[in-house]
N, C-alpha and C positions, 0 to 999 in steps of 0.2 A: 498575499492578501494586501488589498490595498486601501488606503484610507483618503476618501475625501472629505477635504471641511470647508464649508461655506463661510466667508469672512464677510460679514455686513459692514461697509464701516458705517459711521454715522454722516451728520452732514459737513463732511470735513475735509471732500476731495478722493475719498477710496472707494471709485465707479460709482460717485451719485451725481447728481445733477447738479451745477453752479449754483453756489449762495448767490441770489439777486437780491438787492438791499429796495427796500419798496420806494416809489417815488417821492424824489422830495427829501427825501431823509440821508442821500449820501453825504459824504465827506465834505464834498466838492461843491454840495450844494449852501450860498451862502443861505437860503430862507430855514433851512434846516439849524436843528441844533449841532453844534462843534463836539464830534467825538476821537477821540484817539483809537491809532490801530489795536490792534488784538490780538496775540502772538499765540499760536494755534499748536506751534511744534509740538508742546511736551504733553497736551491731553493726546497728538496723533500716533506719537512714541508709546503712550501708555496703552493707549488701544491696540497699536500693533503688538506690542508684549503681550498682553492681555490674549491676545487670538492667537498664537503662539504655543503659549503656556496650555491652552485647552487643549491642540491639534496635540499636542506633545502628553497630555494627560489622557486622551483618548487613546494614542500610538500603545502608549505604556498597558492602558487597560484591554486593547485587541492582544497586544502580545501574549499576557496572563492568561486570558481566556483561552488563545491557542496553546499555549504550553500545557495547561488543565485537561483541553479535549486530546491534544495529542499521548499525552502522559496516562490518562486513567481510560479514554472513551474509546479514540480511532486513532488511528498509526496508518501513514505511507507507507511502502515496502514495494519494491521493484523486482519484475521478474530476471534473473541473470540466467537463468537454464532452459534445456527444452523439457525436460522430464515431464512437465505437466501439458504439452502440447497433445491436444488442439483446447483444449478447454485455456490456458493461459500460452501467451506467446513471448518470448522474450523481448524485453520493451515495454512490457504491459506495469503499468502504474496501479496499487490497490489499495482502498480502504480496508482494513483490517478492523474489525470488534474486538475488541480487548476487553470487555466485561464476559468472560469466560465463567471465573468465578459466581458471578451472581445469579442464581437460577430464578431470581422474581424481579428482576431486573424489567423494568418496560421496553418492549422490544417492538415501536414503533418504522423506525427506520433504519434499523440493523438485524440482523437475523438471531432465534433464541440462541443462548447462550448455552443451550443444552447441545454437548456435542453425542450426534446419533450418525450411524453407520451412513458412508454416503460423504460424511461434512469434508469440505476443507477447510485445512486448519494451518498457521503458521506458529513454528513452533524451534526451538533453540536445538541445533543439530548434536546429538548424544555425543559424539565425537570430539565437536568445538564448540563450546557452547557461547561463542562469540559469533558465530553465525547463523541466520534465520533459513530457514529452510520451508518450502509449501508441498504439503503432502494431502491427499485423499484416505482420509480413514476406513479401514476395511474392517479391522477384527477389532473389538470390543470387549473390556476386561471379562474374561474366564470362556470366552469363545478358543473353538479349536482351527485352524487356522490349515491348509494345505491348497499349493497350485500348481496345477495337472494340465496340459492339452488348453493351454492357452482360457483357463477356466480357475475361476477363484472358488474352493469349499470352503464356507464355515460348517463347523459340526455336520460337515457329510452332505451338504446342498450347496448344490452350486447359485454363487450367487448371478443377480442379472446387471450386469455391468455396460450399458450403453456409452461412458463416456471414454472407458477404453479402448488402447489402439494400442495392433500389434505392429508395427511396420517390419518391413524384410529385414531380418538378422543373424548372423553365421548362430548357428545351433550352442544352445548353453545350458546343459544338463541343471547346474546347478540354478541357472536364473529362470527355467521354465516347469522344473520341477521340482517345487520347494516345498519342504526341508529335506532337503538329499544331504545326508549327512557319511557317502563313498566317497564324494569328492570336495573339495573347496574353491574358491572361484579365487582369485591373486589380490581381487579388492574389497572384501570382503575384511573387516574389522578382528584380532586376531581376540580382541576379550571377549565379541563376539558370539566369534567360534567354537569357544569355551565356553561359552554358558547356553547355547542351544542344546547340547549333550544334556542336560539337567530336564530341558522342556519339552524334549520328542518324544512321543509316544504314539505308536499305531500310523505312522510316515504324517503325523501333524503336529502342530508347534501350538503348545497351549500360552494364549495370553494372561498375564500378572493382573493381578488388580493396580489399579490406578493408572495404566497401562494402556497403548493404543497403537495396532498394527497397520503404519501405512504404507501406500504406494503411489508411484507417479501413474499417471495415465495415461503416458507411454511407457508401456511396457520395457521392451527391449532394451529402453534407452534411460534409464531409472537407475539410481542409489536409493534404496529405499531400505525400507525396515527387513530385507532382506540380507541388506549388506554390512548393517551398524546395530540392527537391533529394535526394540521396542520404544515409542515414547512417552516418557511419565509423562500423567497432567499435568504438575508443576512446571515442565519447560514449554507447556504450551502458550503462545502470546496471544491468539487470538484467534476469530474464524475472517477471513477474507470475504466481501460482502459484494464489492464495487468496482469495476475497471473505470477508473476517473482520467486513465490519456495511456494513453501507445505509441510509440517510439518503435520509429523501421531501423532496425538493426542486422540488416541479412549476413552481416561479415563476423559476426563475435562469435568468438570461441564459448560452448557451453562451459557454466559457470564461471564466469567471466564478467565484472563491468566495464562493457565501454563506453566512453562518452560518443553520443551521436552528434554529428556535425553537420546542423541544417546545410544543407548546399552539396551535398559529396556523395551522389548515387553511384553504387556499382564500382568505386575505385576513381572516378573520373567526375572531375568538378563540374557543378550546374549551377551555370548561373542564370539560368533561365526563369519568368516568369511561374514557373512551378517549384522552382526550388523551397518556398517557404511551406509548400501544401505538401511535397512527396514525405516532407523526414517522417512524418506522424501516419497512423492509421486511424482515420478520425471514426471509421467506422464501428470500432470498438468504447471510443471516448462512451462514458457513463454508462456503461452495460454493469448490467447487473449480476451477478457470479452464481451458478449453481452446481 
């Protein structure tokens, strides 16, 4: 964020026009009356502090205001995985809603705060709760939850899931037919594993209250509430609303951050008149998330 401040100075020499003393009346002139110089430094020292002290008490009050929006309204968060591709891509820069809690909240320019099946959401990874994590909400407290043949049930209908994507992957009992509780998959959360036994009933996984069963939107290639479990509303941060800049990052390891380095396509340096336009994908810049 940046701040400009217009400095007017007075008629004093800071980008105004020459004092011209009217005719007749200079220094030099003997018909004129005899005045002495005027020593100008310490009112132009005061004015430049004066302009100063403003710029500097404006700086101070953009920053408050952004610590306030970032803290209670909207939050940055970068995508480091592929799990949500194609809907987010890694690189992808988001406004986040973070008035979660307030259900009468005005919801002008960020999306309601009511989270409904469908939303995405970012939210504090059950595991480590030092890390943000974005997920697509599926099952909703006291839904019963099962996936079969590349098909999501809640209580027994499959739902319609357009932003899902299976892409080709060696066969995985346990990650395409869930809750299979014959076998266990190696990445799979071990406390888990242990509290699924408690919520299967009839080959489906009943959701808790307060509770929220997500998934990435790539399938095959997802950690999701499959692997670690349910997530309370409390570790929810917010709903994602905005892609506000993208970032070409085709070399990062999922889950990973890398720093992108304007100028360095493909392993091999560009110093060419495109290098400042390829690092980014402008084409996403300000889209809007559903």
């Amino acid at each position: 964020m940046s701040l400009m401040v217009e400095s007017r100075g007075e008629s004093n020499g800071f980008g105004s026009e020459p004092i011209r003393e009217p005719d007749g009346l200079g220094p030099n002139n003997e018909n004129g009356p005899k005045t002495g110089s005027v020593d100008t430094s310490a009112a132009g020292s005061k004015t430049h502090g004066h302009g100063l002290l403003q710029a500097f008490q404006s700086l101070i009050t953009i920053i408050v205001i952004a610590l306030f929006i970032i803290t209670f309204t909207v939050q940055p968060f970068r995508i480091p995985s592929e799990s949500m591709e194609p809907t987010l891509l890694v690189g992808d820069f988001l406004l986040v809603n973070k008035q979660i809690g307030l259900e009468a909240a005005p919801h002008v320019l960020v999306p309601t705060s009511k989270i409904h099946r469908g939303d995405l959401i970012v939210f504090h990874y059950p595991v480590d709760s030092s890390l943000h994590l974005v997920k697509r909400v599926v099952g909703l407290p006291g839904d019963r939850v099962r996936l079969h043949g590349g098909h999501t049930y809640i209580d027994g209908r499959a739902l319609s899931e357009p932003y899902a994507v299976f892409r080709p992957a060696s066969p995985d009992s346990y990650r395409d037919d869930f809750p299979r509780m014959t076998s266990v998959d190696p990445g799979v959360d071990a406390r888990w594993w242990s509290q699924m036994h408690s919520l299967v009933s009839n080959g489906e996984i009943a959701v808790p209250a307060d509770s929220y069963f997500v998934l990435g939107d790539n399938r095959n290639d997802s950690e999701d509430s499959r692997y670690w479990g349910f997530v309370p509303r409390a570790a929810i941060v917010g709903k994602p609303f905005l892609i506000y800049f993208s970032l070409r990052n085709p070399d990062d390891a999922p889950g990973q951050l890398a720093a992108a380095e304007p100028g360095i396509a493909g392993g091999k340096e560009n110093t060419g008149p495109g290098a400042l336009v390829d690092f980014a994908r402008w084409d996403r810049s300000l889209r809007v998330i559903y």
